[in-house]
mmCIF file of the N, C-alpha and C atoms, coordinates in Angstrom:
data_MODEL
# 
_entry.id   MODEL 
# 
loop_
_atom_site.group_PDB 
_atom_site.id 
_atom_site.type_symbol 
_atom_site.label_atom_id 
_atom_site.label_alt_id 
_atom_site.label_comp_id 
_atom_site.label_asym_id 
_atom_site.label_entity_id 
_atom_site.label_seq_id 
_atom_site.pdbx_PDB_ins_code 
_atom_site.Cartn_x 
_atom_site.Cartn_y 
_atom_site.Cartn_z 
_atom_site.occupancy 
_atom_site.B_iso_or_equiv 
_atom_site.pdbx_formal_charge 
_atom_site.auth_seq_id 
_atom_site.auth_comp_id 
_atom_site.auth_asym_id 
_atom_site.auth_atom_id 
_atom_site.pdbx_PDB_model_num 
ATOM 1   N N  . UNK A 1 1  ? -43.625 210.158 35.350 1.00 0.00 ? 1  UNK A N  1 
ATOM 2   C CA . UNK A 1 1  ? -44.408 209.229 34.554 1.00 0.00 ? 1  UNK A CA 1 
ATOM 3   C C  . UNK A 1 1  ? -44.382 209.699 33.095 1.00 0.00 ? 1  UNK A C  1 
ATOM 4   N N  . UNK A 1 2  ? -44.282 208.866 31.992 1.00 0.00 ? 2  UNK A N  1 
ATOM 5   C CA . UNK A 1 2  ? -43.941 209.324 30.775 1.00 0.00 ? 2  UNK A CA 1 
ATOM 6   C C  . UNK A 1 2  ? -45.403 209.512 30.099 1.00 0.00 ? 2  UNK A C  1 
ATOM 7   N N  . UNK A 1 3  ? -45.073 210.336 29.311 1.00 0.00 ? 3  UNK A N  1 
ATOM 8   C CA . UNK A 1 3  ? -46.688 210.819 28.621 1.00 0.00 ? 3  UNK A CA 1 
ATOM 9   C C  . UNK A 1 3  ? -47.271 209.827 27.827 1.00 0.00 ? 3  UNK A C  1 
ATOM 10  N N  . UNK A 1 4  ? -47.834 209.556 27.566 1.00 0.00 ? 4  UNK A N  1 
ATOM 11  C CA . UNK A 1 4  ? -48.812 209.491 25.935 1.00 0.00 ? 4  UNK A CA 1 
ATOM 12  C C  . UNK A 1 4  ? -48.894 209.977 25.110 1.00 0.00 ? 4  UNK A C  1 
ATOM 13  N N  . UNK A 1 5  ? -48.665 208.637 24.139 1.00 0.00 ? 5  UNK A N  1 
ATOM 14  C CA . UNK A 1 5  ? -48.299 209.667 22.406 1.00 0.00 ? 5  UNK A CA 1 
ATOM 15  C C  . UNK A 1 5  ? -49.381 208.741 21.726 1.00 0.00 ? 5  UNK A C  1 
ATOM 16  N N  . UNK A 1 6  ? -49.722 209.780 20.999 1.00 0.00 ? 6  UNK A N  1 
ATOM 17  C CA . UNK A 1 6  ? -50.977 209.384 20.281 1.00 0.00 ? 6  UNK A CA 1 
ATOM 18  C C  . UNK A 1 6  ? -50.798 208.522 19.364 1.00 0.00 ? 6  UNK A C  1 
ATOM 19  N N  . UNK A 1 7  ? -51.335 207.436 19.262 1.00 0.00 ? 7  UNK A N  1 
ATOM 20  C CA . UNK A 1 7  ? -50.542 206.423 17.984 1.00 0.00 ? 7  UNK A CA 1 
ATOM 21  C C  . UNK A 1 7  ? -50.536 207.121 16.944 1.00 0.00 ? 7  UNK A C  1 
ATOM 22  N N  . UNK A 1 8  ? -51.847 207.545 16.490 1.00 0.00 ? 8  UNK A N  1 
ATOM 23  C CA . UNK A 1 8  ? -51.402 208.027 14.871 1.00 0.00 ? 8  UNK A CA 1 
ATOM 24  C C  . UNK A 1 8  ? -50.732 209.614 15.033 1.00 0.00 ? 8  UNK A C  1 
ATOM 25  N N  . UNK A 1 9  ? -49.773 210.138 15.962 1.00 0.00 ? 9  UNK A N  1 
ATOM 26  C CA . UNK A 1 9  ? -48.708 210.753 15.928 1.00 0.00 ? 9  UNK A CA 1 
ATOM 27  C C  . UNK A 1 9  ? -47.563 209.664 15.634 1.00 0.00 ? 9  UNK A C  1 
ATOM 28  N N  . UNK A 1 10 ? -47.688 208.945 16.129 1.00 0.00 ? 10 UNK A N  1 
ATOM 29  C CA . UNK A 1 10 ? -46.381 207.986 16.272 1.00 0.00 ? 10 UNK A CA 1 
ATOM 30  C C  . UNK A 1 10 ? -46.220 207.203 14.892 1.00 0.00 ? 10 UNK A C  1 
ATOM 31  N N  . UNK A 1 11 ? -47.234 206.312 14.294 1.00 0.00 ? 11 UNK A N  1 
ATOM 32  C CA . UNK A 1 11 ? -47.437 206.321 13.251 1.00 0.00 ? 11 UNK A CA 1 
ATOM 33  C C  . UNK A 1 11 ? -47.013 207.393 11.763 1.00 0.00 ? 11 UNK A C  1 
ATOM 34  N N  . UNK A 1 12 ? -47.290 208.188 12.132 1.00 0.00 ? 12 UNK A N  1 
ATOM 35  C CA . UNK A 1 12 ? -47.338 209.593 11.438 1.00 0.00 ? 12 UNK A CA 1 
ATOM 36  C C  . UNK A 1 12 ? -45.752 209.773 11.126 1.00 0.00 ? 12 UNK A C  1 
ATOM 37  N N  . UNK A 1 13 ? -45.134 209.936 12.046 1.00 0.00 ? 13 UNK A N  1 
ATOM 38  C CA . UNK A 1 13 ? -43.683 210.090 12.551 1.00 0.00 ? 13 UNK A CA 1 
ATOM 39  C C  . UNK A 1 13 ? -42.574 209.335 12.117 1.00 0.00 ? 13 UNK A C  1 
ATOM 40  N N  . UNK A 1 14 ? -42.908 208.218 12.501 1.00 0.00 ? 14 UNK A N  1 
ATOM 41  C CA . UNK A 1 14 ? -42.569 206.864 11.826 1.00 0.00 ? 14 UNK A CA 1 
ATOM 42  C C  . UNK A 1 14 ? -42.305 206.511 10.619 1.00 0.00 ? 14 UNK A C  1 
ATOM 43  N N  . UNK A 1 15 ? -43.723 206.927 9.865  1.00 0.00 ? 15 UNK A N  1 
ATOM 44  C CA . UNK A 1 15 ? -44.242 207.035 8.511  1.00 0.00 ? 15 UNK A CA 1 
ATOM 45  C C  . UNK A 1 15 ? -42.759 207.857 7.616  1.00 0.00 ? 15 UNK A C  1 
ATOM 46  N N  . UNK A 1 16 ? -42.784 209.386 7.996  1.00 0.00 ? 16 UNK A N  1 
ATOM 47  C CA . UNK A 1 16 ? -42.204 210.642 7.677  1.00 0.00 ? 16 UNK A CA 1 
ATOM 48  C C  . UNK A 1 16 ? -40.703 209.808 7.748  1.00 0.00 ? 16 UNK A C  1 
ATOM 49  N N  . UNK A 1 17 ? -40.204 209.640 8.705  1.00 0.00 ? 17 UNK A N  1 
ATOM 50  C CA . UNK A 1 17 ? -38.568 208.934 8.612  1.00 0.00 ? 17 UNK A CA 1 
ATOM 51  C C  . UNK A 1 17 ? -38.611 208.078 7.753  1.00 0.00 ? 17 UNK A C  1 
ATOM 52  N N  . UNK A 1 18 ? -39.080 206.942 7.628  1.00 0.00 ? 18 UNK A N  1 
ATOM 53  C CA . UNK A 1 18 ? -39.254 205.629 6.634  1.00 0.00 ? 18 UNK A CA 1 
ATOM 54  C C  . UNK A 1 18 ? -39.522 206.505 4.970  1.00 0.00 ? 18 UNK A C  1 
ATOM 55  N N  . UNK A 1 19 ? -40.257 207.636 4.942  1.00 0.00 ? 19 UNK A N  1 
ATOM 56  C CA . UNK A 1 19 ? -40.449 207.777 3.684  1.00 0.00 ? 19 UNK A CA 1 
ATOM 57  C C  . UNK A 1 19 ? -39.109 208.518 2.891  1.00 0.00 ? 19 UNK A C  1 
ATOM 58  N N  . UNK A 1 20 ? -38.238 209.551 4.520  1.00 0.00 ? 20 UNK A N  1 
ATOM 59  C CA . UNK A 1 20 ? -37.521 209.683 3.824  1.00 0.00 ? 20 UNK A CA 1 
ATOM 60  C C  . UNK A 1 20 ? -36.088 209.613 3.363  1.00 0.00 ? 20 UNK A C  1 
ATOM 61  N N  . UNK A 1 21 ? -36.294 208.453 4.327  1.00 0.00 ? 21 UNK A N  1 
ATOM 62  C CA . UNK A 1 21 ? -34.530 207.692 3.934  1.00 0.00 ? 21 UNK A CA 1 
ATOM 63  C C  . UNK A 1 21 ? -35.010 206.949 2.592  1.00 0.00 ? 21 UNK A C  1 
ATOM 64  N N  . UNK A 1 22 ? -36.353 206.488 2.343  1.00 0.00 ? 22 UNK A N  1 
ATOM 65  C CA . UNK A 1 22 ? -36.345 205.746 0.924  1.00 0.00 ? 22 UNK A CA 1 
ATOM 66  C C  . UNK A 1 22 ? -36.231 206.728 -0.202 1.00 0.00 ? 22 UNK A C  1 
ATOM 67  N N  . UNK A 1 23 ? -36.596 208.014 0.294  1.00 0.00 ? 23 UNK A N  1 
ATOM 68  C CA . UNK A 1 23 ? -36.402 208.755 -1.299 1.00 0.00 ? 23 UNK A CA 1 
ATOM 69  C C  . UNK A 1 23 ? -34.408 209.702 -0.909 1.00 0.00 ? 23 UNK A C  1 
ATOM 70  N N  . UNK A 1 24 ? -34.116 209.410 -0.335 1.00 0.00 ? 24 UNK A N  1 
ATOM 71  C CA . UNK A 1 24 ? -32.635 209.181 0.134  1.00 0.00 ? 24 UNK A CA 1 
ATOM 72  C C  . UNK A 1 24 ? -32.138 208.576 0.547  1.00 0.00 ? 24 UNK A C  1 
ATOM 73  N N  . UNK A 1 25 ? -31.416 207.123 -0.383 1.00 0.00 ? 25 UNK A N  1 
ATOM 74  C CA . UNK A 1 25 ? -30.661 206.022 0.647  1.00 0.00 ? 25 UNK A CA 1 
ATOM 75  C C  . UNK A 1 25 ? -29.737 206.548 1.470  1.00 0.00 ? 25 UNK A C  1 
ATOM 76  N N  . UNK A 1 26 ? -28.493 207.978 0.876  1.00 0.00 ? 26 UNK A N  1 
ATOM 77  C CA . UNK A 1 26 ? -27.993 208.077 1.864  1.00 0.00 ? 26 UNK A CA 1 
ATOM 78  C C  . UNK A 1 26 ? -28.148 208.517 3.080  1.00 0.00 ? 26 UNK A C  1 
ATOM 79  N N  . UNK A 1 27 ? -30.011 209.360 3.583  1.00 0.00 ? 27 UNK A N  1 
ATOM 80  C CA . UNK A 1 27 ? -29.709 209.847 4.841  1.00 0.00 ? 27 UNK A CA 1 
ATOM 81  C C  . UNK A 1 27 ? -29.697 208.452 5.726  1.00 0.00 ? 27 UNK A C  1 
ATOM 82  N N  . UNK A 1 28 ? -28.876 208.757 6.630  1.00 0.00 ? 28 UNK A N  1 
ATOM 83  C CA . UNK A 1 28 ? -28.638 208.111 7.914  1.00 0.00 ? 28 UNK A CA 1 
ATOM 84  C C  . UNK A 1 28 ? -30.644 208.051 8.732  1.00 0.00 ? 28 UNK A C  1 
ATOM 85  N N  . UNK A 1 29 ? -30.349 206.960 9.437  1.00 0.00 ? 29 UNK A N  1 
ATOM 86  C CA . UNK A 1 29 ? -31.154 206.745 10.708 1.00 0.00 ? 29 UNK A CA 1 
ATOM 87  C C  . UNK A 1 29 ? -31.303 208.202 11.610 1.00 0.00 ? 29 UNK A C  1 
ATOM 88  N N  . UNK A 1 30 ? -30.146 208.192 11.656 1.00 0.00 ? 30 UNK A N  1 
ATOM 89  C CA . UNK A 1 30 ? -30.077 209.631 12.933 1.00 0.00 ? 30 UNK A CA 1 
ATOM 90  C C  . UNK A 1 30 ? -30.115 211.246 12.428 1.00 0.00 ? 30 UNK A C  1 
ATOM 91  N N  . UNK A 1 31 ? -29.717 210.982 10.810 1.00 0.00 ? 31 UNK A N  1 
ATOM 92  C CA . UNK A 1 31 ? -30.164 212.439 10.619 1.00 0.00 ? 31 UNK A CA 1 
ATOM 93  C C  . UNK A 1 31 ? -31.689 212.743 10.241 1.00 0.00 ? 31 UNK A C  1 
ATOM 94  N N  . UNK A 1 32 ? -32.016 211.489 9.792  1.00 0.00 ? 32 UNK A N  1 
ATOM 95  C CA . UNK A 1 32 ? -34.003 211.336 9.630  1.00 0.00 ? 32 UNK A CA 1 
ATOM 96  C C  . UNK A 1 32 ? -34.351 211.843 10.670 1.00 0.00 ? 32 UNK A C  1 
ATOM 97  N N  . UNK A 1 33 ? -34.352 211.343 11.872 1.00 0.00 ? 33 UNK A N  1 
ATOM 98  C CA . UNK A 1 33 ? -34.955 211.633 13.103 1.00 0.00 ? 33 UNK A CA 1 
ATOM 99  C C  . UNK A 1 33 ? -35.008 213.172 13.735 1.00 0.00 ? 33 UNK A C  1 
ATOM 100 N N  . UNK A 1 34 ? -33.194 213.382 13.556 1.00 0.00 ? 34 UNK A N  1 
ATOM 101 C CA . UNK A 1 34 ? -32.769 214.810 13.615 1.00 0.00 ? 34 UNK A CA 1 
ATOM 102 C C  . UNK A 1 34 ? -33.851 215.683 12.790 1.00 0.00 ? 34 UNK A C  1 
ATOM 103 N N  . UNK A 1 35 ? -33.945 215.216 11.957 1.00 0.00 ? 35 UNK A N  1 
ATOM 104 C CA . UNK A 1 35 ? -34.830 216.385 10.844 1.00 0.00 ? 35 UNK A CA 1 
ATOM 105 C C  . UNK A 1 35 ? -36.208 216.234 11.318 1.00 0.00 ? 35 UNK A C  1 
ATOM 106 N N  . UNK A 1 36 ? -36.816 215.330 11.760 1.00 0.00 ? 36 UNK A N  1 
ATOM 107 C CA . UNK A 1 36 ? -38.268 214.835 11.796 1.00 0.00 ? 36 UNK A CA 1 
ATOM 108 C C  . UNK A 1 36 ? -38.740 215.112 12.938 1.00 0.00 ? 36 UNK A C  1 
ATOM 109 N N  . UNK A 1 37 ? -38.140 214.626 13.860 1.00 0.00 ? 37 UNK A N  1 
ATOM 110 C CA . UNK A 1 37 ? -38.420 214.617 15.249 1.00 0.00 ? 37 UNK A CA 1 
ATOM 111 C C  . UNK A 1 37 ? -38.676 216.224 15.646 1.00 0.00 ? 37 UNK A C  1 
ATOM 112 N N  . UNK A 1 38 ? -38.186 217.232 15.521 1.00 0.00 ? 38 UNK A N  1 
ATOM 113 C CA . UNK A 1 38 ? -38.769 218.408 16.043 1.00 0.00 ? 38 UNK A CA 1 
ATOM 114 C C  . UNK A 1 38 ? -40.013 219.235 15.373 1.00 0.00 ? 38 UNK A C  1 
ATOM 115 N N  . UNK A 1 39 ? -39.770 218.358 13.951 1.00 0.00 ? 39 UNK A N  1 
ATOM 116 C CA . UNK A 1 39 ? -41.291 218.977 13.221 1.00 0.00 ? 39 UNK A CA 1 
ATOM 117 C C  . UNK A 1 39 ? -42.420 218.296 13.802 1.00 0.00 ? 39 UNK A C  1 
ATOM 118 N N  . UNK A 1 40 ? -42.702 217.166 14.387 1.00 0.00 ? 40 UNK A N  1 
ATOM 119 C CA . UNK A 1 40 ? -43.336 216.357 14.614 1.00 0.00 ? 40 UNK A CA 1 
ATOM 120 C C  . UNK A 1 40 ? -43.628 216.671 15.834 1.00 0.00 ? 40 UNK A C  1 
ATOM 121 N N  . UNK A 1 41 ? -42.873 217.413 16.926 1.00 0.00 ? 41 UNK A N  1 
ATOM 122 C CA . UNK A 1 41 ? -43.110 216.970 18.302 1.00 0.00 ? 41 UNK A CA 1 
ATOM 123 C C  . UNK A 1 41 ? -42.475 215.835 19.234 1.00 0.00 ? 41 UNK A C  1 
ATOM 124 N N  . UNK A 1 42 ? -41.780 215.052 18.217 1.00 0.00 ? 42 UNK A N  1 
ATOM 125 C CA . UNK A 1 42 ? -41.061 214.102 18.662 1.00 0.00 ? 42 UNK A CA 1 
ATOM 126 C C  . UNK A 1 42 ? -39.828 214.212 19.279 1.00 0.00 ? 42 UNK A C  1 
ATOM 127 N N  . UNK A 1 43 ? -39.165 213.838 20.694 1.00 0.00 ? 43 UNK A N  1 
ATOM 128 C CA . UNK A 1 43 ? -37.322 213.467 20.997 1.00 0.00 ? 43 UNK A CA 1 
ATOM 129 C C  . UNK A 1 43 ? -37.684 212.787 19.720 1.00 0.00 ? 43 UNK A C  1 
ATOM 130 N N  . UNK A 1 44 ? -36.382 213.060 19.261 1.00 0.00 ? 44 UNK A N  1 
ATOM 131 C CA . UNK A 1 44 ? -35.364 212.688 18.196 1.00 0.00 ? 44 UNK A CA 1 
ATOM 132 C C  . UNK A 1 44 ? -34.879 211.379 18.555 1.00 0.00 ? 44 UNK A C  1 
ATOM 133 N N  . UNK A 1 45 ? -34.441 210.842 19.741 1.00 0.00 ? 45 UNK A N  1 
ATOM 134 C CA . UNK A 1 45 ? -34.042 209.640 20.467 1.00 0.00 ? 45 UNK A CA 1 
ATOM 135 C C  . UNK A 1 45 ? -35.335 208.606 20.632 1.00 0.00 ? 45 UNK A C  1 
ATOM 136 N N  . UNK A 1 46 ? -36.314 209.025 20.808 1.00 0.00 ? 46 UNK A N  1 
ATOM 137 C CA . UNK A 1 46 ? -37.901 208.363 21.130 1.00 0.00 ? 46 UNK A CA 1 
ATOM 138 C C  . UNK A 1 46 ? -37.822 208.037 19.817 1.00 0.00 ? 46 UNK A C  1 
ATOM 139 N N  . UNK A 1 47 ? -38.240 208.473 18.723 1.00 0.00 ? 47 UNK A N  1 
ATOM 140 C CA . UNK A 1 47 ? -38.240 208.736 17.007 1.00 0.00 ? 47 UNK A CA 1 
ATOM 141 C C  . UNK A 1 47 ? -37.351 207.817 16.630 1.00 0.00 ? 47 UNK A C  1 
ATOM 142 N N  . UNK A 1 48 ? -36.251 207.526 17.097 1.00 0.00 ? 48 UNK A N  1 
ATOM 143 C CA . UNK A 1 48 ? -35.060 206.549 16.371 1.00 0.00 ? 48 UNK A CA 1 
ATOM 144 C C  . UNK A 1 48 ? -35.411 204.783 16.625 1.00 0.00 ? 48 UNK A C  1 
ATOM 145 N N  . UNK A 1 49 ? -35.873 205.210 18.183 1.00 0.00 ? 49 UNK A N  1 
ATOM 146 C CA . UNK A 1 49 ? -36.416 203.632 18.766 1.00 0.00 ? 49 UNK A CA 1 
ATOM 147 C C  . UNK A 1 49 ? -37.626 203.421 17.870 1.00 0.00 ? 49 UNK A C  1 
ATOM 148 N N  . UNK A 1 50 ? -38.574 204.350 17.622 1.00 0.00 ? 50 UNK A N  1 
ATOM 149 C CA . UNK A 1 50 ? -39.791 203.857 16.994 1.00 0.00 ? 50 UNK A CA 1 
ATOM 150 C C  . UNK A 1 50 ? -39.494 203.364 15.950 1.00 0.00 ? 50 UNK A C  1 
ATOM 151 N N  . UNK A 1 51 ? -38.577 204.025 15.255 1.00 0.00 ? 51 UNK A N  1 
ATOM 152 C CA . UNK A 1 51 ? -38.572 203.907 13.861 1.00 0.00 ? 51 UNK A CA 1 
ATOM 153 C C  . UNK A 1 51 ? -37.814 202.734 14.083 1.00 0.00 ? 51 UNK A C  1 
ATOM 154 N N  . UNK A 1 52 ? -36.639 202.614 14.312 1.00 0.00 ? 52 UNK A N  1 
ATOM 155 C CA . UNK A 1 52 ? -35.778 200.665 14.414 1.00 0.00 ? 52 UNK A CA 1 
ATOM 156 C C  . UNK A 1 52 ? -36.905 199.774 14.449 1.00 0.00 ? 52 UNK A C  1 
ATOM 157 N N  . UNK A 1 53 ? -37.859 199.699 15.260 1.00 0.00 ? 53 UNK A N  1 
ATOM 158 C CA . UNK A 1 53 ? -38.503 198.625 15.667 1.00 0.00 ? 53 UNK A CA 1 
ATOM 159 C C  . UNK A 1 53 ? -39.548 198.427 14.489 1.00 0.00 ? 53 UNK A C  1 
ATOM 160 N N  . UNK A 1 54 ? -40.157 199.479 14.297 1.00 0.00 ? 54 UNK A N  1 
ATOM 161 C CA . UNK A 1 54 ? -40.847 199.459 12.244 1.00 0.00 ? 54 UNK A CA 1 
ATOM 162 C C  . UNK A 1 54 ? -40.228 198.616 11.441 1.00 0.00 ? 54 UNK A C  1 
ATOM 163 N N  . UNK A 1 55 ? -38.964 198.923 11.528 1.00 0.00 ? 55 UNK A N  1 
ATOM 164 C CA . UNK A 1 55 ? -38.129 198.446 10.570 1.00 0.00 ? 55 UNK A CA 1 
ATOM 165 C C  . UNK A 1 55 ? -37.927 197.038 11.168 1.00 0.00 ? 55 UNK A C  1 
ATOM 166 N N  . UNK A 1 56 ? -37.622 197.160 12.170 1.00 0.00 ? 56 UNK A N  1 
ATOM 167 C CA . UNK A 1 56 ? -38.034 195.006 13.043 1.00 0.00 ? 56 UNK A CA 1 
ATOM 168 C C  . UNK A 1 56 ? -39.166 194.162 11.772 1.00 0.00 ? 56 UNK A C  1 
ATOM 169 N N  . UNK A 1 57 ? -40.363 195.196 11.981 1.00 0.00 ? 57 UNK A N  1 
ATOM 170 C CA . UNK A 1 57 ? -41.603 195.020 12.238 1.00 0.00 ? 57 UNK A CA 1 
ATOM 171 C C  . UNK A 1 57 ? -41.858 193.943 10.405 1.00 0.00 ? 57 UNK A C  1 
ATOM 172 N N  . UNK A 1 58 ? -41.378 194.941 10.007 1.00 0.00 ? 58 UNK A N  1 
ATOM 173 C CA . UNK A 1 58 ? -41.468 195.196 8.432  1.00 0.00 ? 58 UNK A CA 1 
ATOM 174 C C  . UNK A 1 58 ? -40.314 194.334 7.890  1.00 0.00 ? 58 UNK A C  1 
ATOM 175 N N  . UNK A 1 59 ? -39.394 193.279 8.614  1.00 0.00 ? 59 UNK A N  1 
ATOM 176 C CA . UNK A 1 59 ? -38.969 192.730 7.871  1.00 0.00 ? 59 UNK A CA 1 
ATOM 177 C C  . UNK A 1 59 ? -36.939 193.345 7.179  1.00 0.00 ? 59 UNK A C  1 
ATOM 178 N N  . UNK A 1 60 ? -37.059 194.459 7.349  1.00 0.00 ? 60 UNK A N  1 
ATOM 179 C CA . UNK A 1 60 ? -36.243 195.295 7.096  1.00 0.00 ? 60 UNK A CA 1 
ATOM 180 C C  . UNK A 1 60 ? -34.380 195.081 8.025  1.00 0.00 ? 60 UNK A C  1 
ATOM 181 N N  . UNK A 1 61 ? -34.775 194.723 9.218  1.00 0.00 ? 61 UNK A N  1 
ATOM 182 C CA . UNK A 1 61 ? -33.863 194.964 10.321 1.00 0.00 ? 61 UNK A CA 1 
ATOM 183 C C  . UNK A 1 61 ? -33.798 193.814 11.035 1.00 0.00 ? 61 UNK A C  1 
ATOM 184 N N  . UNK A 1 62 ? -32.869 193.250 11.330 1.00 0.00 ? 62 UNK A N  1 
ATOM 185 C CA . UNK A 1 62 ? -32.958 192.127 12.022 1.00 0.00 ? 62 UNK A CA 1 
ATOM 186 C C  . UNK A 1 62 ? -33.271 191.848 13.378 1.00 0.00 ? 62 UNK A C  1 
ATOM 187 N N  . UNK A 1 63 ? -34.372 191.348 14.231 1.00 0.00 ? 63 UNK A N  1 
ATOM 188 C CA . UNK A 1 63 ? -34.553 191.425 15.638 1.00 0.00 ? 63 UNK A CA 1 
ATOM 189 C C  . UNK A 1 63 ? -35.497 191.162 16.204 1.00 0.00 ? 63 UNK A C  1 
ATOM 190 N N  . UNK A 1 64 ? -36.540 190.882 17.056 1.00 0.00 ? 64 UNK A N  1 
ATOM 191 C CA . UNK A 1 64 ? -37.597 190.468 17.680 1.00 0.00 ? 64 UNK A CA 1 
ATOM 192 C C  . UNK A 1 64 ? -38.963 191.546 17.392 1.00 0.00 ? 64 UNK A C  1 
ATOM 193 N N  . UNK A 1 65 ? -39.898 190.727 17.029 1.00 0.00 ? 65 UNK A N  1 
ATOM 194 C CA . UNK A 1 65 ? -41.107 191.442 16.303 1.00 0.00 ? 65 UNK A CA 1 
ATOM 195 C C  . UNK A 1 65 ? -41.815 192.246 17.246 1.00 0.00 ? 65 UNK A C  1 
ATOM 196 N N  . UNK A 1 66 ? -42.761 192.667 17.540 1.00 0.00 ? 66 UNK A N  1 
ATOM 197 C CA . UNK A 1 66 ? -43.539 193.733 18.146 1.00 0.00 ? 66 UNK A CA 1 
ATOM 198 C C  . UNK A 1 66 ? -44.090 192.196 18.525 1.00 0.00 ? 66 UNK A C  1 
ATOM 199 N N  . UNK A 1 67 ? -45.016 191.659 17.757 1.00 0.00 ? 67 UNK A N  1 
ATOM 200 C CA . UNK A 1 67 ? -46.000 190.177 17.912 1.00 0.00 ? 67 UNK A CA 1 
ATOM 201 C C  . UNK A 1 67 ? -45.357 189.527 18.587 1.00 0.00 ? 67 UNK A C  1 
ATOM 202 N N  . UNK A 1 68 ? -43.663 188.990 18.101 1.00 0.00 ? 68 UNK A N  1 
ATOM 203 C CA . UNK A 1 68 ? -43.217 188.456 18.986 1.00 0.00 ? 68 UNK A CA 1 
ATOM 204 C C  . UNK A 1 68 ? -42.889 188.519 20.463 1.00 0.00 ? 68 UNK A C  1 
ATOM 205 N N  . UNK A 1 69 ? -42.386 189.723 20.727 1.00 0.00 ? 69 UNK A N  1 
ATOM 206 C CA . UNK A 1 69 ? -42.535 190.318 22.469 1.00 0.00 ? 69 UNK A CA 1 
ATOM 207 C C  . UNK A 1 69 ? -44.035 190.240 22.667 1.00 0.00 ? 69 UNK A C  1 
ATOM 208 N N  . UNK A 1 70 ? -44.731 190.145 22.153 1.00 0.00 ? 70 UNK A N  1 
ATOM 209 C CA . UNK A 1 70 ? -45.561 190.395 22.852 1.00 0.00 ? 70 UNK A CA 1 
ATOM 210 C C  . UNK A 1 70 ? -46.630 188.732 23.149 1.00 0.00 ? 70 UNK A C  1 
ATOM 211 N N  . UNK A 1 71 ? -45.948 187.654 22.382 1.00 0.00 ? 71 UNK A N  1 
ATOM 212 C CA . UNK A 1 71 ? -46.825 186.312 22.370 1.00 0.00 ? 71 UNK A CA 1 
ATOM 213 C C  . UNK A 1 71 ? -45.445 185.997 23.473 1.00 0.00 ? 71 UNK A C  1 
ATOM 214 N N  . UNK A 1 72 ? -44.066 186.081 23.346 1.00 0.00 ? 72 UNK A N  1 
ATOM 215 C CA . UNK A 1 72 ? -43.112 185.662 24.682 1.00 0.00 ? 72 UNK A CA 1 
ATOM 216 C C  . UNK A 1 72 ? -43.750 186.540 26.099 1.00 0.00 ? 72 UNK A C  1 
ATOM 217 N N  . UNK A 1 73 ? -44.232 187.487 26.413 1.00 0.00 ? 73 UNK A N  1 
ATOM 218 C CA . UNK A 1 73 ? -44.662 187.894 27.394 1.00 0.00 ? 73 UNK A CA 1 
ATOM 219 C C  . UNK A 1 73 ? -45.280 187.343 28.072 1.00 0.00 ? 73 UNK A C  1 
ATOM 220 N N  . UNK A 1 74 ? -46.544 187.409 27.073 1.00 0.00 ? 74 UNK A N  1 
ATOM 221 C CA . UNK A 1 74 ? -47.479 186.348 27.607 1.00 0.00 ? 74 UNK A CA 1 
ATOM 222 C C  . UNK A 1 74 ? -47.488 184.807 27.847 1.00 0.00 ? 74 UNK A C  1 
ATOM 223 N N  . UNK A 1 75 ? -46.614 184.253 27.312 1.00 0.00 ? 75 UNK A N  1 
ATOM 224 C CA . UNK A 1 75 ? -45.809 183.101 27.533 1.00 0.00 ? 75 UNK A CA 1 
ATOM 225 C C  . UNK A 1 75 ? -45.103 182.720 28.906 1.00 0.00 ? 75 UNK A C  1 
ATOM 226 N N  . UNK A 1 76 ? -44.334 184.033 29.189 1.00 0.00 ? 76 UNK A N  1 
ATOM 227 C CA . UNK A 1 76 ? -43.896 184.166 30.459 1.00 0.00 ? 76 UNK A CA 1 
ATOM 228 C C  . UNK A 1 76 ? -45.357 184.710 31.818 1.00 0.00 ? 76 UNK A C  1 
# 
């Protein structure tokens, strides 16, 4: 059974990658995470999904919203 992560870890985490590919366009997605994810407590792989879907979230990335899965769910 998979654990529980505290939102405002996840948040937190999230936060830290997003802040610092903006003050470096060139780091990559995967070396953010690489770098972040073990200071944090975070898989590095968990960390990459969170962070894509932020970037959903925010307009940034092209793909289905957090709101949106979650008003089609309930739909279904």
């Amino acid at each position: 059974m998979p654990k529980k992560i505290d939102p405002a870890l996840r948040e937190r985490a999230v936060r830290l990658v997003l802040e610092a590919r903006a003050e470096d366009e060139k780091l990559s997605l995967n070396a953010a995470v690489k770098r972040i994810g073990p200071r944090v407590g975070v898989n590095p792989d968990t960390l990459r999904t969170w962070s894509k879907q932020a970037e959903i979230d925010t307009g940034r990335r092209p793909g289905t919203t957090t709101s949106d899965a979650a008003e089609l769910k309930q739909l279904r």
